[in-house]
Structures are given as C-alpha cells and as structure tokens.
GUFI-26139 format. One line per 3 residues: number of its first residue (from 1); for each residue x, y, z of C-alpha. Coordinates in nm, 3 decimals, m for minus. Example, Ala and Ser with C-alpha at 12.3 -4.5 7.8 and 13.67 -1.06 7.14 Angstrom:
# residues 2
1> 1.230,m0.450,0.780  1.367,m0.106,0.714 $
This chain:
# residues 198
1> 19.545,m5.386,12.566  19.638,m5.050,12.712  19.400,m4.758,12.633 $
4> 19.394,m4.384,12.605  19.077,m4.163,12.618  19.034,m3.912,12.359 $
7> 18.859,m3.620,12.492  18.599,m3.597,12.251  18.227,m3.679,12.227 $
10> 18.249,m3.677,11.857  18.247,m4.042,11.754  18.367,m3.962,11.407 $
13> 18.685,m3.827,11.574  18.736,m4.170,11.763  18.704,m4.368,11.458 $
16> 18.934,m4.127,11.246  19.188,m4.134,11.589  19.166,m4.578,11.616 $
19> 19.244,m4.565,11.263  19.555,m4.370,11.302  19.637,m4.475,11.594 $
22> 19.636,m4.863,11.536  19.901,m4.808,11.229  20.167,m4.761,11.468 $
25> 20.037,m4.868,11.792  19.805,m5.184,11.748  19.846,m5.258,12.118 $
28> 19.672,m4.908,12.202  19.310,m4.900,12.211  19.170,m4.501,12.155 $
31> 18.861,m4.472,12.417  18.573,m4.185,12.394  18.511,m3.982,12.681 $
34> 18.200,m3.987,12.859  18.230,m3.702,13.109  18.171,m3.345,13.128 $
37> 18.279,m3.131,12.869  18.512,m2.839,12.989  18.461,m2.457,12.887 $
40> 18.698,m2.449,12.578  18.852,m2.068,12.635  19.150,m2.105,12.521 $
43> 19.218,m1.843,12.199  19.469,m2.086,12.031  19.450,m2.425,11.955 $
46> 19.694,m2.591,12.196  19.528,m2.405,12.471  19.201,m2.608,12.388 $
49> 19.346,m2.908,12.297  19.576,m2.897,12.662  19.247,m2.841,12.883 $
52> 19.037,m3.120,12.726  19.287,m3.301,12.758  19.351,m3.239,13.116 $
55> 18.950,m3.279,13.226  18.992,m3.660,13.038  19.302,m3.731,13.226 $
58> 19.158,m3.594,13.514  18.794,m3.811,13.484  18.928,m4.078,13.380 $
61> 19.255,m4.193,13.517  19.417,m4.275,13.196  19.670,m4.104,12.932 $
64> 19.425,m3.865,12.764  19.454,m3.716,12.401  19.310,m3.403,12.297 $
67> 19.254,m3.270,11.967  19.206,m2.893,11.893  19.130,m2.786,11.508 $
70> 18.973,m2.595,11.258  19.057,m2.421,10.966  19.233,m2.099,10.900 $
73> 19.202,m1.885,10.569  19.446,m1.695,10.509  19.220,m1.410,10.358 $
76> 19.043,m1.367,10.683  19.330,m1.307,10.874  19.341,m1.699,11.027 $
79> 18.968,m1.713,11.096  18.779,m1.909,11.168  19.040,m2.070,11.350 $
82> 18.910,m2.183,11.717  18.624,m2.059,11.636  18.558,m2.279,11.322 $
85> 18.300,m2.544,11.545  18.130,m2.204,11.612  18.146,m2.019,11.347 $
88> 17.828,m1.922,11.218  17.713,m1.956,11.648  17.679,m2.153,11.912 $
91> 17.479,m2.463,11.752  17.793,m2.623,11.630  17.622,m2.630,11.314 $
94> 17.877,m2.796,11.036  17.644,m2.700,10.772  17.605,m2.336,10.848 $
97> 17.918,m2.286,10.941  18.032,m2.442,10.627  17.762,m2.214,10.419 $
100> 17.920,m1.914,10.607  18.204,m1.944,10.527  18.123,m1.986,10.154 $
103> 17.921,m1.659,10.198  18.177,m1.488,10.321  18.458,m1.627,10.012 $
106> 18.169,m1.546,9.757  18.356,m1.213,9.544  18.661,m1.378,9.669 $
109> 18.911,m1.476,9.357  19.064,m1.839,9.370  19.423,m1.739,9.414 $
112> 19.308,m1.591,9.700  19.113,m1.870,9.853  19.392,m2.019,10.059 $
115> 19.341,m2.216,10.369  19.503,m2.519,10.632  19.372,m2.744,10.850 $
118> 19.528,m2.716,11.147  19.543,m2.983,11.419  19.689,m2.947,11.764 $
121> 19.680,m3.272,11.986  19.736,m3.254,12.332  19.902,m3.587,12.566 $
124> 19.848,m3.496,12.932  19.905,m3.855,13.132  19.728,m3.846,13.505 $
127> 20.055,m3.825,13.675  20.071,m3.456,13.500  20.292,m3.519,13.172 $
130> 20.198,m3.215,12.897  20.294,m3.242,12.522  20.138,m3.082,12.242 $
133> 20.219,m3.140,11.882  20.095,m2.952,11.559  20.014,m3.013,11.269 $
136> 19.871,m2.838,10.914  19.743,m2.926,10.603  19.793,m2.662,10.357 $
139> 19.551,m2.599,10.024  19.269,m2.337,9.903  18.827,m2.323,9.970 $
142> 18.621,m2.474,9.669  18.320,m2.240,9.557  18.046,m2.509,9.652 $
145> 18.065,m2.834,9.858  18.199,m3.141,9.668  18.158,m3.457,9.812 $
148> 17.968,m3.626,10.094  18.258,m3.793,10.268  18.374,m3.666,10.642 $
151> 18.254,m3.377,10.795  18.254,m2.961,10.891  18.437,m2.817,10.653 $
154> 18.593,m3.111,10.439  18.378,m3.056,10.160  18.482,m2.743,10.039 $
157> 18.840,m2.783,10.147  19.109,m2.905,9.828  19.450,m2.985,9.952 $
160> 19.734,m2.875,9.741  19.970,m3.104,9.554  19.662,m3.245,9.361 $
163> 19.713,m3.296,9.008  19.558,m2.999,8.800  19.206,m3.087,8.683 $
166> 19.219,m3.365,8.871  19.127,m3.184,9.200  18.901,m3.291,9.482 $
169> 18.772,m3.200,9.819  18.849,m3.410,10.121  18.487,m3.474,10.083 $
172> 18.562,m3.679,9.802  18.846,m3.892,9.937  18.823,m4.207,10.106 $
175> 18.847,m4.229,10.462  19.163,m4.364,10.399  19.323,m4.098,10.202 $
178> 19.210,m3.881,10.459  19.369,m4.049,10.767  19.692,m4.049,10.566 $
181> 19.767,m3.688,10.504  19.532,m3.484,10.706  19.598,m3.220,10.920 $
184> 19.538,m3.442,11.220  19.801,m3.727,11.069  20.071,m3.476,11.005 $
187> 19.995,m3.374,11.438  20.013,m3.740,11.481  20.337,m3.854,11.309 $
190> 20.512,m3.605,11.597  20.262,m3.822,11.869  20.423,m4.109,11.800 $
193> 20.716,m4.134,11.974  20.511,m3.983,12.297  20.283,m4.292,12.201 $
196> 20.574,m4.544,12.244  20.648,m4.425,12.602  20.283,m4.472,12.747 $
C-alpha cells in the first residue's frame, strides 16, 4: 500500500484525513508524523501548510500532506485566521480559544456573525513537487457551544444551507457529515487529482 505522511501530531486530523482520503484513494494509506515540529511563521495559510509540509517530506522520505486552517469571521476583519490554534495564547487551548472568541461576538448581532472554515493543504513530494489547494466552508458563530462532536471551534460554528430551525453546529454532526462538506473536503476534492499521480 503506498503511504503519505500528514504533517500533523494531531491524531484527530489523521483519522478525519484516512477517512477522506480512502473514498477516492483506498490504495493510499495517510501516516502521522513523528518528527519535529517546524516554527509555523507563515502569516497565511498556505505558507503554513507548505513548510509542514516540507519538514514531513523532508523527515520522512515520503509524499507529505500538510494542512493549514482555522476560522475567519468576517466581523473581525478575517481573525482569527492563522492564529485560530492560538488564539486566546500559546497553550493551544481549543476551549479558550473557543470561549474567546464567544467573548469577543457577545453584543455582536446574528446577521453579523459570519464566518468560514478555511483549509489550505499543502503536497510537497521529496523530490521537491509543491501544490497547494484551498478550500472554505462558509456559515455564521452560534451564541454558545452546541454539540460535543469534533473539535476547536466546531461547536459554535453552523454552516449555511441548513434548513431554518433545523440548524446545527458541526458539533452536532456525525463524523460523517463532517468529512463530506467541511472545509478540509472542499481543499481535498482539488487534492485529488495530485493524489492520482503519487
């Protein structure tokens, strides 16, 4: 089975990546990475995603993957954007950044509470290959957490074309749902045909 490491130490990304991943590529098994982390300072998301992916490549020999994300509300001007692992410091606590955020939203109206995912994932092969692809998941920030399903900032984020009143957060969708239309699937549909050339 041919592999690819995906430069993350976040096992819940590996999982959500393998799920994808085997839908159009059975034959491709997604790897963690085990060595050191590089200094993320990039200021945009494919600048991120492109040097993880480059130390995995790099470390490991193999065609690495990279994923950069966060969210971006459009009321804050983009933010938290790279800085959304970060954003309430340098813990990478999910559930203060999360609470943060909320704080921050608190006098803010609900037409006004628009936000995307946004997923950049990065392809660097060892023989020095670079592709990124993008993509975004568009909807608006709940007033409280809903949900206990995936992680950082899923519970409080509803994706739009939900029927009225029927609303959730990604919190409250299967992990299935979620691999189907998140920001991260729309980044990978462009992968694929990258995929089919490794």
């Amino acid at each position: 089975m041919a592999r690819v490491v995906l430069a993350t130490h976040n096992a819940h990304k590996v999982e959500e990546f393998q799920a994808i991943v085997a839908a159009v590529r059975p034959d491709l098994e997604v790897v963690g990475y085990d060595g050191p982390e590089p200094v993320e300072d990039g200021v945009t998301f494919a600048a991120n995603a492109l040097i993880k992916a480059r130390a995995a490549a790099a470390h490991t020999g193999l065609p690495a993957l990279a994923d950069d994300s966060g969210i971006a509300v459009d009321v804050l001007g983009g933010s938290p954007g790279v800085f959304s692992a970060y954003w309430a410091g340098h813990k990478k606590d999910s559930t203060a950044n999360l609470e943060l955020l909320l704080d921050q939203l608190s006098d803010v109206a609900d037409p006004h509470r628009t936000a995307q995912f946004v997923s950049v994932i990065a392809l660097v092969t060892p023989d020095g290959r670079e592709d990124t692809v993008e993509g975004r998941w568009p909807g608006r920030l709940a007033t409280a957490p809903g949900g206990t399903g995936g992680f950082g900032y899923d519970p409080i984020f509803v994706p739009e074309g939900q029927t009225p009143g029927e609303e959730r957060t990604v919190g409250q969708w299967s992990a299935e749902e979620k691999n189907a239309e998140s920001h991260r699937a729309r980044a990978f549909r462009h992968l694929v045909p990258l995929l089919r050339q490794l």
